[in-house]
MARMARLO-271584 format. One record per residue (C-alpha): x, y, z; residue in three letters. Coordinates in steps of 0.02 Angstrom, whole numbers. Layout:
// residues N
      c1      c2      c3  resn
       X       Y       Z   ala
...
***
This chain:
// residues 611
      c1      c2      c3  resn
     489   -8094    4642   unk
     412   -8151    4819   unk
     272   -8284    4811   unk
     148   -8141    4839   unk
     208   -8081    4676   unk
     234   -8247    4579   unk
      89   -8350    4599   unk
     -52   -8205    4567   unk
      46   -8114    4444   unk
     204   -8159    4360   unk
     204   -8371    4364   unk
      39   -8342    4272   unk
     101   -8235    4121   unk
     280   -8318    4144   unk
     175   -8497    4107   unk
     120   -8414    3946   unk
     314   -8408    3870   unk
     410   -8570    3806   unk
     515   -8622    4002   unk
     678   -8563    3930   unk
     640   -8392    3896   unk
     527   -8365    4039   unk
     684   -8440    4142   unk
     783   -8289    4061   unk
     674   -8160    4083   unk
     626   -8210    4285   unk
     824   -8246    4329   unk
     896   -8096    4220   unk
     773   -7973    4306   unk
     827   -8016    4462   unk
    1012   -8019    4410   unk
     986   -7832    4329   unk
     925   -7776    4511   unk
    1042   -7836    4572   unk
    1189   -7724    4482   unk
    1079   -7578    4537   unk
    1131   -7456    4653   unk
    1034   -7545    4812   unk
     977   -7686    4731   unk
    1035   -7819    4813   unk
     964   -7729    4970   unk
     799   -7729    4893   unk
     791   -7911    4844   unk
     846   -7936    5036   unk
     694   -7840    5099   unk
     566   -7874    5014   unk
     602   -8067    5052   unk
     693   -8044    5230   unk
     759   -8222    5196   unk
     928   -8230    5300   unk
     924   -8429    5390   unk
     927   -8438    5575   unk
    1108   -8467    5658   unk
    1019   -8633    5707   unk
    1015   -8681    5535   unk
    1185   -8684    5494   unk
    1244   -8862    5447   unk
    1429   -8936    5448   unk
    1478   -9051    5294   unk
    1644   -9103    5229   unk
    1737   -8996    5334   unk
    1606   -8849    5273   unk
    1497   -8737    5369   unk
    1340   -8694    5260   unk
    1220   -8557    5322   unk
    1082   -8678    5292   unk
    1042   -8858    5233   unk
     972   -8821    5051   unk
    1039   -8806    4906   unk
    1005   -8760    4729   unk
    1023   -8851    4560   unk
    1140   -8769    4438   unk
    1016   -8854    4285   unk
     906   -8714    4337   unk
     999   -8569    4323   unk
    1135   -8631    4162   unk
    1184   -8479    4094   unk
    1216   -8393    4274   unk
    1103   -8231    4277   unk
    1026   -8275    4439   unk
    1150   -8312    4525   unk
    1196   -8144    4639   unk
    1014   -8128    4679   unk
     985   -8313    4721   unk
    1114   -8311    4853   unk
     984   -8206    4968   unk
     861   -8315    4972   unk
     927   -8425    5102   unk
    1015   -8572    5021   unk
    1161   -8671    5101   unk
    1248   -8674    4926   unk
    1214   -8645    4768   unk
    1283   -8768    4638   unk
    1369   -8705    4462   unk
    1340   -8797    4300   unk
    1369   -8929    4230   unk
    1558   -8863    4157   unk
    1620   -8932    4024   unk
    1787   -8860    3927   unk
    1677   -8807    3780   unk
    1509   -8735    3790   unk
    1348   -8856    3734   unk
    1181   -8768    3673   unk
    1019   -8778    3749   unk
     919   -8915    3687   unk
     718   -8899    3720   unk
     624   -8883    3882   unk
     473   -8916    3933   unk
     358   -8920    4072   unk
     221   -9034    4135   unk
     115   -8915    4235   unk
     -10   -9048    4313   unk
     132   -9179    4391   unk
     236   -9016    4399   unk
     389   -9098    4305   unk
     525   -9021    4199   unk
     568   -9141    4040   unk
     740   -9095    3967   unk
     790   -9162    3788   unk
     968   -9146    3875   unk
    1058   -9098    4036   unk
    1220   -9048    4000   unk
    1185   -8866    3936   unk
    1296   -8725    4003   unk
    1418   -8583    3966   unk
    1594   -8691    3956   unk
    1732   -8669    4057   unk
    1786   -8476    4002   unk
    1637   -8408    3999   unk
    1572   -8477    4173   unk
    1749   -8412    4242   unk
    1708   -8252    4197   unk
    1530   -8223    4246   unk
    1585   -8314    4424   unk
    1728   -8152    4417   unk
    1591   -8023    4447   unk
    1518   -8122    4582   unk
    1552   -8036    4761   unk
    1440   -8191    4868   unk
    1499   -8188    5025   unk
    1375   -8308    5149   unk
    1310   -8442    5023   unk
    1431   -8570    4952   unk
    1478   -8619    4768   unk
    1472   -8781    4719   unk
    1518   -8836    4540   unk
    1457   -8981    4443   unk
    1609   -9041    4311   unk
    1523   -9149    4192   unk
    1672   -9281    4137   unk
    1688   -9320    3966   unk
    1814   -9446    3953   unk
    1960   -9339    3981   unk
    2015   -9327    4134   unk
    2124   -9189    4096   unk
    1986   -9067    4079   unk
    1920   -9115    4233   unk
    2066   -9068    4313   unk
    2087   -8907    4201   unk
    1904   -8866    4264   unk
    1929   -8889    4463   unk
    2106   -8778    4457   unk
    2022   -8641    4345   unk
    1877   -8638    4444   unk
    1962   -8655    4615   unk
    1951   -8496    4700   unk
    1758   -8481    4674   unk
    1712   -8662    4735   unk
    1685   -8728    4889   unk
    1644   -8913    4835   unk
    1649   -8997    4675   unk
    1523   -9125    4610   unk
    1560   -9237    4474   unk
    1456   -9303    4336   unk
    1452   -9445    4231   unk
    1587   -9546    4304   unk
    1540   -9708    4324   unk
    1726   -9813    4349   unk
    1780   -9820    4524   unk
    1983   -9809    4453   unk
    1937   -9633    4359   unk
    1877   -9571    4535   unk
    2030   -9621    4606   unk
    2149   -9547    4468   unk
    2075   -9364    4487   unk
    2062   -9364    4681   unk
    2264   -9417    4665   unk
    2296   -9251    4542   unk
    2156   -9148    4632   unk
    2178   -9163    4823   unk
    2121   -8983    4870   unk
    1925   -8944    4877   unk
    1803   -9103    4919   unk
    1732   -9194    4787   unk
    1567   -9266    4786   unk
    1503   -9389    4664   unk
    1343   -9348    4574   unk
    1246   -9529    4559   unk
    1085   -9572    4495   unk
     934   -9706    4547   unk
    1031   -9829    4423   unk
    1196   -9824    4505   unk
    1161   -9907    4651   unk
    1300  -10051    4597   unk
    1395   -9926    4573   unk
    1426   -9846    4755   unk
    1489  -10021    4855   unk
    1643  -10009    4739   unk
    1703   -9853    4788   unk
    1802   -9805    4947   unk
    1757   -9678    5040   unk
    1930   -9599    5051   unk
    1926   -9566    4872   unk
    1772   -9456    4888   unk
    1686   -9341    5015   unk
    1517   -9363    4988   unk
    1348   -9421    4867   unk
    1258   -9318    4757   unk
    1091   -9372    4722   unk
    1023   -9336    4546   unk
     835   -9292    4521   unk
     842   -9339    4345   unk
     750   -9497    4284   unk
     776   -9564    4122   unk
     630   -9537    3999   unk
     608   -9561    3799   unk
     708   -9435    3719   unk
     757   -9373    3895   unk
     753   -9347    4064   unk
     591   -9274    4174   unk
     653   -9188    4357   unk
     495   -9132    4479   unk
     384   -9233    4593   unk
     360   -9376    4502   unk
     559   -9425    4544   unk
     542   -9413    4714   unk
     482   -9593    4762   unk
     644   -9663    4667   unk
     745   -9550    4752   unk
     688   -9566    4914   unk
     692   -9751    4886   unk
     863   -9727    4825   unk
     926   -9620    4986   unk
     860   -9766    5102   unk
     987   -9877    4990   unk
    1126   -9799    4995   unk
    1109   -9768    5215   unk
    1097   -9954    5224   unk
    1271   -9970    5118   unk
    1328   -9826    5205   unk
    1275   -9735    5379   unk
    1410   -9606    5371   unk
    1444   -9531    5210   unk
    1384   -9373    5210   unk
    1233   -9372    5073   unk
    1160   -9192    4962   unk
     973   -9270    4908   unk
     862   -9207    4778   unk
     707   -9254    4702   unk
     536   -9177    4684   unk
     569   -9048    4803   unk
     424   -8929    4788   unk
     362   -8908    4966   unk
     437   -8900    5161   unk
     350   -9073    5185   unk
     467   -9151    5055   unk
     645   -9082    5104   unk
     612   -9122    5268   unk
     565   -9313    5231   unk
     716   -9296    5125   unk
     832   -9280    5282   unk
     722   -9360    5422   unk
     767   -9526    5298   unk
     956   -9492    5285   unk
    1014   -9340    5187   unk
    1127   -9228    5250   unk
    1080   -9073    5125   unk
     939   -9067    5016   unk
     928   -8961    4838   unk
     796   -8908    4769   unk
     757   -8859    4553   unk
     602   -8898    4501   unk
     524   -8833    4665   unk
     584   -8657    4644   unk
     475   -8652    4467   unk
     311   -8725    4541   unk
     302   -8680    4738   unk
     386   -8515    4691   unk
     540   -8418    4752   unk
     496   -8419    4940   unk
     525   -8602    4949   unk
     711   -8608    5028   unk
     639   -8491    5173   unk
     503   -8609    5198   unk
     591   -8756    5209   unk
     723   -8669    5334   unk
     586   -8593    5430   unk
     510   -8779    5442   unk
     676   -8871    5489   unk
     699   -8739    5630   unk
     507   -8785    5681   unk
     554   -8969    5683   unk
     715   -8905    5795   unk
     657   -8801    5900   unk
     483   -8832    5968   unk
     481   -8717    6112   unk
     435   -8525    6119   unk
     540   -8439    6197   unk
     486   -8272    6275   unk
     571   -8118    6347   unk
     479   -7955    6469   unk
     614   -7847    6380   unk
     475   -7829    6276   unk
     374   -7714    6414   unk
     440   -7536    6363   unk
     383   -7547    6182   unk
     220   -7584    6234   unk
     213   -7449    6350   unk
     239   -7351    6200   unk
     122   -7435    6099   unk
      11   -7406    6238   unk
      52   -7196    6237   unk
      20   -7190    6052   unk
    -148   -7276    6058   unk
    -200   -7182    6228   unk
    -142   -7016    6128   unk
    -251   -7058    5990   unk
    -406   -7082    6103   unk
    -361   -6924    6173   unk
    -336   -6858    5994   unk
    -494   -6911    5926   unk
    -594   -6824    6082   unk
    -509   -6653    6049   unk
    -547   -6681    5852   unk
    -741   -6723    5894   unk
    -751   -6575    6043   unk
    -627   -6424    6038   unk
    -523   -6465    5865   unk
    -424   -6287    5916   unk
    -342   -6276    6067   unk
    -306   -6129    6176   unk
    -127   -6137    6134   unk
    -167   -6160    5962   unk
    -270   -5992    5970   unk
    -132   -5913    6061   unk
     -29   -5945    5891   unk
    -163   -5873    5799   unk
    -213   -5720    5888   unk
    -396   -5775    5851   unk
    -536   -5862    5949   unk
    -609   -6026    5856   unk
    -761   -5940    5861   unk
    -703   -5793    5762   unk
    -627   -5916    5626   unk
    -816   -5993    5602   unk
    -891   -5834    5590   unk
    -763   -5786    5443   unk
    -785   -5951    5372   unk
    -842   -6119    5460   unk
    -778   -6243    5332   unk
    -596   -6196    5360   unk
    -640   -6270    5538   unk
    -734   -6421    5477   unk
    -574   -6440    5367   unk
    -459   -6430    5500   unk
    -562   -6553    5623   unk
    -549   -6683    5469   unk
    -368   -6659    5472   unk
    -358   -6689    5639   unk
    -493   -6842    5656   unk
    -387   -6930    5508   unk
    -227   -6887    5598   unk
    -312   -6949    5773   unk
    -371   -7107    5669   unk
    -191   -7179    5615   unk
    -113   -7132    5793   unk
    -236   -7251    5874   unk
    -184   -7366    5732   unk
     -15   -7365    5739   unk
     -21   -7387    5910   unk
    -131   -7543    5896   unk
       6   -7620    5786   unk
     144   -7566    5902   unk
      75   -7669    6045   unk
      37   -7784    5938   unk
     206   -7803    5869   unk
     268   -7798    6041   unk
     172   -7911    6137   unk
     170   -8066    6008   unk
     320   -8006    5902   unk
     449   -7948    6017   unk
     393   -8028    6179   unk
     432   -8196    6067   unk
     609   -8122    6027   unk
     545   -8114    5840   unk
     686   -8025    5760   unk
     603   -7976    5605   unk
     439   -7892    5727   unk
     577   -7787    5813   unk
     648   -7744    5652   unk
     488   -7664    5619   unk
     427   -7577    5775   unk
     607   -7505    5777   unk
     596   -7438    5590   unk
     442   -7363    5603   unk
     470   -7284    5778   unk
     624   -7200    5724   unk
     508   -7140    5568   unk
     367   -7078    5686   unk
     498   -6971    5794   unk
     586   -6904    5664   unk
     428   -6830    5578   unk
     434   -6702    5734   unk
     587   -6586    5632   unk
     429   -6563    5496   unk
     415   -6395    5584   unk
     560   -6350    5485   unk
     452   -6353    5328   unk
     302   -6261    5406   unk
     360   -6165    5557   unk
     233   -6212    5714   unk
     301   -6306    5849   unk
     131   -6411    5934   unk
     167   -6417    6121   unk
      61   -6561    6155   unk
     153   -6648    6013   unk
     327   -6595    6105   unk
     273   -6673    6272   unk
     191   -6834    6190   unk
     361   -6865    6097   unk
     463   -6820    6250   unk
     342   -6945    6347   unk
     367   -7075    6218   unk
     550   -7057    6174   unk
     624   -7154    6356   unk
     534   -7287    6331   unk
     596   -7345    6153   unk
     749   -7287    6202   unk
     771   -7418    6360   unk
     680   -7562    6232   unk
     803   -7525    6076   unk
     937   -7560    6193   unk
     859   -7716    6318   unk
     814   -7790    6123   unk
     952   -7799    6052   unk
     990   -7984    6064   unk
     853   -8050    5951   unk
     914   -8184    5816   unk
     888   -8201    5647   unk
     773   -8329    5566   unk
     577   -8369    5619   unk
     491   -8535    5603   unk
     369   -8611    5534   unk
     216   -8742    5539   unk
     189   -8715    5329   unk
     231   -8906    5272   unk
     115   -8904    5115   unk
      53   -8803    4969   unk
    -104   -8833    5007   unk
    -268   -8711    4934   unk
    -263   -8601    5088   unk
     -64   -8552    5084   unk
    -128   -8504    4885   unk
    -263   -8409    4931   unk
    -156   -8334    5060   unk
     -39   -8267    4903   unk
    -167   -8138    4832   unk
    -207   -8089    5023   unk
     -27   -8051    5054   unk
     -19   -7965    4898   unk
    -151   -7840    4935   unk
     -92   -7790    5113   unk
      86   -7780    5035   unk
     -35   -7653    4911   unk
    -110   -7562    5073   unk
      43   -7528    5164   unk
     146   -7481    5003   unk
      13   -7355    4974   unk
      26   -7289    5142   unk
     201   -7271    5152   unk
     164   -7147    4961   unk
      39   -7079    5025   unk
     129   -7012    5168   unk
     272   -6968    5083   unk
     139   -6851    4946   unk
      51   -6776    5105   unk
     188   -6729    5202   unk
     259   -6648    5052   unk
     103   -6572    5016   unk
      77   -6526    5209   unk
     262   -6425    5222   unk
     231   -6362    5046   unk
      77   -6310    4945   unk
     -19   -6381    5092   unk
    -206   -6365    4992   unk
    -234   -6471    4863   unk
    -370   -6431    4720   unk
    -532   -6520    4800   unk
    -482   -6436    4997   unk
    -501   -6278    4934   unk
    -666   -6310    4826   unk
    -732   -6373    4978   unk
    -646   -6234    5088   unk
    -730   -6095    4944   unk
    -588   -5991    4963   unk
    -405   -6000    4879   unk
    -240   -6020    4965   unk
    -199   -5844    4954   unk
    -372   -5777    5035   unk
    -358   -5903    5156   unk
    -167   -5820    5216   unk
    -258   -5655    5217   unk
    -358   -5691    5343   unk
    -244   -5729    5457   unk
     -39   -5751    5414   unk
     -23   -5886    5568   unk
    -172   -5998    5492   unk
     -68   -6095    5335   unk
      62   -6157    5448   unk
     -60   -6209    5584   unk
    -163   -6308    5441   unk
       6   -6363    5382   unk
      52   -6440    5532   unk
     -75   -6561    5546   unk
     -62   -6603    5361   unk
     119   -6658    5386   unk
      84   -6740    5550   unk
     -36   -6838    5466   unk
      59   -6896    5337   unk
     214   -6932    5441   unk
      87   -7043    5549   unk
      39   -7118    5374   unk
     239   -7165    5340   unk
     250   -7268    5500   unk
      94   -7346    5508   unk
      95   -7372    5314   unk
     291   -7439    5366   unk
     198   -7579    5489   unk
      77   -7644    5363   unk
     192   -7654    5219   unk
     332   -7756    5331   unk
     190   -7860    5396   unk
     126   -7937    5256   unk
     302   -7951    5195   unk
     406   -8047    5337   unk
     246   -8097    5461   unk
     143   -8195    5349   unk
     160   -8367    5407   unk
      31   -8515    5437   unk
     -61   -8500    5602   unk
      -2   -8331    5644   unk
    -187   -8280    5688   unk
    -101   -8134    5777   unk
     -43   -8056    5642   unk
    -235   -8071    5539   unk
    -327   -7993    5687   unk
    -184   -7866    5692   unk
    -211   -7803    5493   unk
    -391   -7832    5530   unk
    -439   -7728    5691   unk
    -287   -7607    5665   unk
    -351   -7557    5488   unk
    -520   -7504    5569   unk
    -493   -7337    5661   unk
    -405   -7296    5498   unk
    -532   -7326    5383   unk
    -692   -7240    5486   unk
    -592   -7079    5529   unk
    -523   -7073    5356   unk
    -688   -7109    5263   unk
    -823   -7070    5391   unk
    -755   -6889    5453   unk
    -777   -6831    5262   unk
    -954   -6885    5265   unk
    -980   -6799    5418   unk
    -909   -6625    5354   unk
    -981   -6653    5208   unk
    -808   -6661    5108   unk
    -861   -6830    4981   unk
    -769   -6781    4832   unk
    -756   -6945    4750   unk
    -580   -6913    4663   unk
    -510   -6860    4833   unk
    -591   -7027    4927   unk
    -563   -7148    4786   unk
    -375   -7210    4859   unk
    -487   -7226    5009   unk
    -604   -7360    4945   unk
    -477   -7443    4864   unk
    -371   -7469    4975   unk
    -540   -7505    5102   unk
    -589   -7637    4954   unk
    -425   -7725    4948   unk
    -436   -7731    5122   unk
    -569   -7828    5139   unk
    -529   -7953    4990   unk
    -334   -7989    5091   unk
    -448   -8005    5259   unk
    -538   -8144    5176   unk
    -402   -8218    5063   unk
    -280   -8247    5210   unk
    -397   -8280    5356   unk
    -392   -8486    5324   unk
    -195   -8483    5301   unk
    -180   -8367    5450   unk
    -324   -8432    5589   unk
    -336   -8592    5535   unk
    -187   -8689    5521   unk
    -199   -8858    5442   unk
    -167   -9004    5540   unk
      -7   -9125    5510   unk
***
């Protein structure tokens, strides 16, 4: 559920159910995905959230892979909990525990200050039911943290921590408010940190304890309310206020702030006053799933100003370079000879003698060969592009993606298997080609993890920006089917219904012309739709991991690379006269959708707001 997804379609119909049950349904799809074969893997790629090394933040004698956190209140009854560790938190906290389990009590939201109003905080599982669900847990990078609510009896509290020991990292406790209680279970619990949770009222409350007894300050987002307690933005003054409080009791103790975390801007205010660790819950419901990434990707921009570049990036743009230059050259042969001698030596026939028997099986093959032509020069617009501004930057995710689809492109070459002609000019442009990602796979290799970010605010162009990602996420998805249909299609049935009303002839009468002229027609099928598979590859992982604020590269890269596409795809039908509108219509869709990401995401992308 990436913010492409949740803002334009599922935070929409989600807002329509009570917050409770649309909590269950979000957090328990993800959690079912995640028990899928793959799942996890999928939840990891669509978001491509991992935190740069940079990030990685030492506290309490723990190394967390990032400074955020999230608040257990948001997840109580644990079916999010698997999938949530991929998004790029630091730690994720569990509960409040109790011994015995507490009901939910109503929730509601205030959509306009973007608030959550509990009736009470202290719902969750109890002690043997969390144990259990934290037993089928296998969360290796992000931390556990859990919340013990006390309840007057210490010796739950203790029963809690040494129950729940071999899950948690830290503990946080709740509702203690006597400095001598503190002291009592730090004396029978020495083994795990403990912080203490604290809220805006407790201020008194923090000069009386020592800071041997405890290893650090929670600070609660809750503020008291009639009838209950309201967590969002409207808590963040107090809690800011609160932070600056507690730094001029105490400069060292390491601090975990919360409070109306919904966008970069805040978390980083958060720690540029004080806090150690931030955690975010009512943030993740309004700003949307992605909002751990962008707050990482922001703290590494506030880190790490510079740009560091690399010329290891030269032999992927060389091949770039080959694939768009072998396009040009592709689209000249489609436009002048469309057969080539050695493709008439396969045949036994002259092109001339194959328009005499029938001239639209050679219109049909040139628009084979045009569209093919089309998403070679294409794809090898968005592997220089990728190269130059991706990889040249040591962008890991950019090299992730020229890689993937490169290994795709190759490996379409064994699709002779399926149809049985080998093209020689394909043979040397692959064998031309293959060096040169060969030498740049391995002079890459050392390209990090994590990207940053300028995107401090939700402001109306990073919405906008939402649908626009969403339909190039639509393009290249389609792409990548497409071209997994067509080259199926190409080293199969190879015709579909409409090429052979167009053709006037059926499969069969078109073999009995000439036995060599399927798998020649075949050929370029499949080579057209293994093209489609990387290029469709590119645009997909593009508007997934390189949609970021001011990234005018990547815009101008959708928007110039989707061109040659779209006029040899559309434009070569017109000119043979081919315009069946069933067979074009995934054509102007995608062309339409297209056009409405171009404009949706051309203010978030090329103009960046100023901070």
């Amino acid at each position: 559920m990436p913010d492409w997804s949740y803002h334009p379609i599922f935070k929409p119909l989600l807002f329509r159910l009570s917050p409770a049950r649309a909590r269950n349904i979000a957090l328990g799809a993800m959690g079912l995905l995640t028990k899928a074969p793959l799942g996890t893997s999928v939840i990891k790629f669509m978001g491509h959230m991992e935190p740069a090394k940079e990030l990685r933040t030492e506290m309490a004698t723990i190394e967390f892979q990032s400074p955020i956190g999230l608040s257990g209140r948001l997840d109580p009854n644990l079916l999010g909990t698997k999938p949530l560790s991929t998004f790029g938190f630091g730690f994720i906290e569990i509960g409040p525990v109790t011994k015995y389990p507490i009901e939910e009590s109503r929730i509601e939201r205030n959509i306009d200050s973007e608030d959550i109003f509990y009736h009470r905080l202290d719902r969750n599982l109890g002690l043997e039911e969390t144990y259990e669900k934290l037993k089928q847990l296998n969360i290796k990078k992000t931390k556990l943290a859990t919340r013990v609510l006390y309840q007057n009896n210490i010796k739950d509290v203790i029963t809690i921590l040494k129950k729940l020991e071999s899950f948690t990292s830290f503990y946080i406790l709740e509702n203690v408010t006597d400095p001598e209680i503190l002291k009592e279970i730090r004396k029978l619990y020495p083994l795990k940190p403990i912080f203490l949770n604290v809220t805006v009222y407790d201020i008194d409350l923090l000069s009386k304890i020592n800071e041997k007894v405890i290893d650090g300050i929670v600070i609660d987002d809750a503020i008291k309310k009639e009838n209950g307690f309201s967590i969002g933005k409207t808590s963040k003054p107090q809690c800011l206020q609160f932070l600056q409080d507690i730094r001029l009791i105490n400069e060292n103790i390491p601090v975990i702030a919360s409070g109306g975390i919904t966008e970069p801007n805040d978390a980083i205010e958060f720690l540029n006053h004080g806090a150690n660790m931030v955690f975010v819950h009512s943030g993740l419901v309004y700003a949307g799933p992605g909002l751990p990434k962008r707050i990482n990707e922001c703290i590494l921009q506030e880190r790490i100003k510079e740009t560091d570049t690399t010329r290891s990036w030269l032999p992927f743009g060389f091949m770039g370079l080959g694939v768009f230059i072998a396009g040009i050259i592709a689209v000249i042969f489609a436009l002048t000879e469309v057969i080539l001698p050695y493709d008439e030596q396969f045949l036994g026939m002259t092109k001339n003698r194959l328009i005499e028997i029938n001239e639209r099986i050679f219109y049909f093959m040139s628009h084979d060969r045009m569209t093919l032509a089309g998403v070679m020069v294409s794809a090898g617009f968005l592997y220089w592009q990728l190269a130059y501004f991706g990889v040249r930057k040591r962008i890991h995710w950019a090299r992730k993606v020229y890689v993937i689809a490169a290994v795709m492109g190759f490996l379409n070459f064994f699709y002779f298997l399926g149809f049985g002609y080998i093209d020689k000019l394909h043979v040397l442009y692959k064998i031309i080609l293959l060096p040169f990602f060969l030498i740049g796979y391995v002079i890459t290799r050392d390209m990090k993890h994590g990207d940053k970010s300028i995107n401090k605010r939700n402001h109306r162009a990073w919405k906008r920006n939402q649908v626009g990602q969403l339909m190039f996420v639509i393009i290249g998805t389609g792409l990548l089917l497409a071209g997994i249909v067509i080259s199926m299609i190409g080293m199969s049935y190879v015709f579909i219904k409409e090429d052979l009303v167009f053709i006037g002839m059926s499969a069969d009468q078109i073999k009995s012309i000439n036995h060599h002229l399927v798998p020649l027609i075949a050929h370029d099928r499949a080579g057209f739709g293994g093209a489609l598979l990387s290029e469709g590859f590119m645009i997909l992982t593009l508007a997934l991991w390189g949609f970021r604020e001011g990234h005018r590269w990547v815009w101008w890269t959708l928007c110039l690379g989707g061109i040659p596409g779209f006029v040899a795809g559309i434009g070569t039908h017109f000119a043979i006269g081919y315009t069946d509108f069933f067979h074009l219509s995934p054509a102007y869709f995608l062309f339409v959708i297209y056009v409405i990401g171009l404009i949706c995401s051309y203010d978030y992308l090329c103009k960046p707001e100023k901070t």
